[in-house]
N, C-alpha and C positions, 0 to 999 in steps of 0.2 A: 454699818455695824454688823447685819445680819449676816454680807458677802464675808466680810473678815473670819468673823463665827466659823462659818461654814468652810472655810478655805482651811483652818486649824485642824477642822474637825476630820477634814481630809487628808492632812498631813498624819495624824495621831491614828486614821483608819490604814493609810497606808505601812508606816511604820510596824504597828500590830498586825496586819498580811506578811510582815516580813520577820516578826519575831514567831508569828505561829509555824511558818514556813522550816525556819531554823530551828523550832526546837519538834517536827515532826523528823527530819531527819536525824537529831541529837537521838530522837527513841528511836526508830530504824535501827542506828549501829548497836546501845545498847541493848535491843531487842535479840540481835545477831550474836552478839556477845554472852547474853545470858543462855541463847542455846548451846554455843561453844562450851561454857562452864559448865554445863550439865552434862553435854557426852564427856569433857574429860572428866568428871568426877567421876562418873560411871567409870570411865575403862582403869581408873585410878583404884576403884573398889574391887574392879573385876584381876587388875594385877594384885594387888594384897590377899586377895582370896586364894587365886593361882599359887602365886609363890609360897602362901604359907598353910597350907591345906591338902598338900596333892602327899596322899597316903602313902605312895609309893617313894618317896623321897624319906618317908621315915627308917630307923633300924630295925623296929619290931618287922614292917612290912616287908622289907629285906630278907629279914633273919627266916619269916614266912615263906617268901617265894623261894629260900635256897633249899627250905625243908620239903617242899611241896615238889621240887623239881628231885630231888634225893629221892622222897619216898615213890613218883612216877617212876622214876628207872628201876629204883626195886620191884613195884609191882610189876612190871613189863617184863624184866628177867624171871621174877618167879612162876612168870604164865607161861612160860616159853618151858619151862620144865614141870609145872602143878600146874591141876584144874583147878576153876575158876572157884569150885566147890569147896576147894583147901581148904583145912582152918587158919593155914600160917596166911595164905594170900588174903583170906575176907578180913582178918583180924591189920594187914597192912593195908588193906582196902581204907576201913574206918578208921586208922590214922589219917589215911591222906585225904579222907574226905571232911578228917576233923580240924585240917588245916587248913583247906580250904573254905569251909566252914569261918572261920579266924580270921580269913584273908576278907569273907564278904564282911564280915563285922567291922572289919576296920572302915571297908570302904565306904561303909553306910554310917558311919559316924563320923568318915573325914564330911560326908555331904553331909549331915546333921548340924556340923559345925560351922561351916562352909555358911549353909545356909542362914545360922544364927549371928554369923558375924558379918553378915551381909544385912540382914534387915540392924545391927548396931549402928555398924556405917552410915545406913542410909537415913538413921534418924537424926543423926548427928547432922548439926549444923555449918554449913561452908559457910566462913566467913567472907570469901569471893562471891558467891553467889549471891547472901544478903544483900552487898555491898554495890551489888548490881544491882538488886531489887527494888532497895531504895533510892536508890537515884533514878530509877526509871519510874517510880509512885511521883518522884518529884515533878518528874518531865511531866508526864500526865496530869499532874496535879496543877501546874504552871501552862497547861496548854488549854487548860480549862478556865480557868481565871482569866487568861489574856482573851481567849473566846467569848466567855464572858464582857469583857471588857468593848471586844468589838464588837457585840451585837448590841449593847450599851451605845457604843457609839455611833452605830447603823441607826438607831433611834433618833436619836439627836436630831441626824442631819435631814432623816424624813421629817423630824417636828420642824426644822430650820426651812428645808424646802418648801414646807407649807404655810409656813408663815411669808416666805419671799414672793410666793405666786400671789397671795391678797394683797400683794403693795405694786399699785398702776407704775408701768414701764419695768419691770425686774424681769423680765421674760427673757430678752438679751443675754443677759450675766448669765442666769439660772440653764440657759440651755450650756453655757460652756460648762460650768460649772459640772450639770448633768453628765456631760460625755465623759470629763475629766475620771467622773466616780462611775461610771459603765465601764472604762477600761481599765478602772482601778480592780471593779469588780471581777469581768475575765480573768486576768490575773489571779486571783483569788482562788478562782473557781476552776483555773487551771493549775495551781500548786495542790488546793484539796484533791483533785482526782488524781496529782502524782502522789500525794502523800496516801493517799486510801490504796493505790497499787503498790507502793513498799509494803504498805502493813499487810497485804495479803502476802506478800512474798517471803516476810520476817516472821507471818503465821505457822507459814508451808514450813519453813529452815526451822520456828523452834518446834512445831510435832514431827519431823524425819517424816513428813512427806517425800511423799517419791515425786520426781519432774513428768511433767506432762506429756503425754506423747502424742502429734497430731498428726494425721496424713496428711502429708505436702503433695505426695502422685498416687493416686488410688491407684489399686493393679487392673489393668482393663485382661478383656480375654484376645487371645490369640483368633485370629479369622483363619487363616493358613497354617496349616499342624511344618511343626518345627522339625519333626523327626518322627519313625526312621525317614532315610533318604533311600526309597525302595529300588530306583535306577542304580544307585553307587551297591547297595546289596546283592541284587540282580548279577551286576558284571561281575563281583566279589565272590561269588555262590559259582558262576559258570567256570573262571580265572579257575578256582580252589580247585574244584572236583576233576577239572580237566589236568590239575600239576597232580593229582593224586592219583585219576589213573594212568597219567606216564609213568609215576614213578612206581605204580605195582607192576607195569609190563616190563619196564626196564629190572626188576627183581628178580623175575619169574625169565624171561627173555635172553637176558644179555648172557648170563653163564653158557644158554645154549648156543648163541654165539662165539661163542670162543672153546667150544667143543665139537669133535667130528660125533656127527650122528647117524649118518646114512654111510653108504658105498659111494652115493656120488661127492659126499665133502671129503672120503678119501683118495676118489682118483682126482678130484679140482685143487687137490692142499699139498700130495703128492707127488701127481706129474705123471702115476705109473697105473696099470689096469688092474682089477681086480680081479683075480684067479678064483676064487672060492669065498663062500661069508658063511658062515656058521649062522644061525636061527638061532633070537633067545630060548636057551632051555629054563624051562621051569618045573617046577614040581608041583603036582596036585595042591598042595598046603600053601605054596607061593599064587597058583592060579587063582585060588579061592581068596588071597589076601589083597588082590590087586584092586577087583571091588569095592570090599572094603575100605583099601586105605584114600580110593575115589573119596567113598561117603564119607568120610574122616576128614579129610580135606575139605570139603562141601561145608562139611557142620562144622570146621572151624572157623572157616572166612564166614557165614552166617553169624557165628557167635563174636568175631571178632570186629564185626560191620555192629553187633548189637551194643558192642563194649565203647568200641570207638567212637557214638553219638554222642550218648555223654560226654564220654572222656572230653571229646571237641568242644563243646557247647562250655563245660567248667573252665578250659582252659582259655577260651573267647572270652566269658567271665570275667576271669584273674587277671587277664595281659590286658584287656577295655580295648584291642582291637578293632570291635565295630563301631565303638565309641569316636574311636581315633577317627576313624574313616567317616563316620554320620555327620560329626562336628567339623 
């Protein structure tokens, strides 16, 4: 009679692991649901404030900024011919500042209203959200009683257990018995701990919690430096300066090239002897300029070498050249 009891009482504990089960998840969704109904009421309140409050969609506010842009131009033009001391410009002055003036008023009473018809909305009642409310008062209400129920029934079966163990030979049954409700239990105790992880997760979704963020690969440090690549700079540095002084020798050089300079590039380009060569003449005011335009030369390639670092170095910069080359 007692085995019977106890087998029932097992059926009725199980069942109740299986309705608490279902109705943790029934609140889960309506848990998810009732924050869904709250950000859309919000942006629901937040478009009815927009659309019907924004100052600048009014005519007065209109009729405002066409006066305000009138009287700028005016004052602009009359400064352009009167001081700012006028009495006709200060006296258009305080027009246009008395519209503008007009124009904050508005704006400070479109938010005045804005704000007053926001906190209307919000006291008002959604009959969605209720509607959510109480059916989730129920679930909880109903997950209690059925809990109830089954720690009621948890009783039992220990009062039932102890009575089977005072009666000689029940040792048998009472161990199958035993395992039966050990894995009834697991079970149990493994639905509670899913059902205790939705609820934190349904907690997280109705306050706009932010998702967690965990390091999966800490950043370690670097043992060997990544950059510069001092070898590839090196050759890049010798390569550059060596194509730059070709190309001032070839500047300076090549015209003289392709010009007779001496007596001997006239008798080697000719063919014929040279009879006579005239000596540059110059004139005192020429001799003394030759100097000169030496050190003039001098100071400009100096200034020109001082211009050019930068210049180089911005333009390295801007095109990521070294970059290219490092990487």
């Amino acid at each position: 009679m007692l085995g019977v009891q106890l087998t029932g009482l097992f059926e009725q504990q199980k069942s109740m692991i299986a309705e608490i089960g279902r109705l943790h998840d029934q609140e889960n969704i309506l848990s998810r649901s009732l924050g869904d109904l709250k950000k859309q009421r919000q942006q629901e309140i937040d478009n009815i404030i927009n659309d019907g409050n924004d100052p600048k969609k009014w005519p007065e506010y209109v009729q405002l900024q066409q006066q305000e842009s009138a009287l700028d131009a005016e004052v602009r033009d009359m400064l352009t011919k009167l001081k700012p001391a006028n009495p006709d410009v200060q006296k258009k002055q305080q027009e246009l500042e008395s519209v503008r003036t007009k124009m904050k008023a508005a704006i400070e009473e479109a938010k005045a209203a804005a704000e007053e018809k926001r906190g209307r909305y919000e006291r008002q009642d959604d009959p969605r959200i209720n509607q959510v409310n109480y059916n989730l008062e129920n679930v909880k209400g109903e997950v209690a009683r059925q809990q109830k129920l089954l720690d009621d029934t948890n009783a039992q079966i220990g009062s039932i257990q102890q009575r089977i163990n005072q009666v000689p030979g029940a040792q048998v049954g009472l161990e199958a018995l035993d395992r039966e409700y050990q894995t009834k239990k697991a079970n149990y105790d493994a639905l509670l701990a899913q059902q205790q992880k939705a609820d934190v997760i349904a907690n997280m979704q109705t306050s706009q919690q932010g998702d967690t963020i965990s390091v999966i690969d800490a950043a370690k440090e670097s043992q060997v430096p990544v950059a510069p690549k001092r070898p590839i700079l090196i050759i890049l540095g010798i390569i550059l300066g060596l194509g730059v002084g070709v190309a001032f020798a070839a500047v300076f050089e090549v015209p003289r090239l392709l010009t007779i300079q001496t007596t001997n590039d006239a008798e080697h380009y000719t063919g014929l002897p040279v009879l006579v060569s005239v000596p540059e003449l110059l004139t005192p005011q020429e001799s003394r300029m030759i100097p000169r335009r030496r050190l003039i030369f001098i100071a400009a390639g100096i200034i020109a070498t001082i211009v050019s670092i930068p210049a180089i170095a911005y333009a390295l910069k801007f095109t990521h050249i070294l970059d290219r080359f490092v990487s």
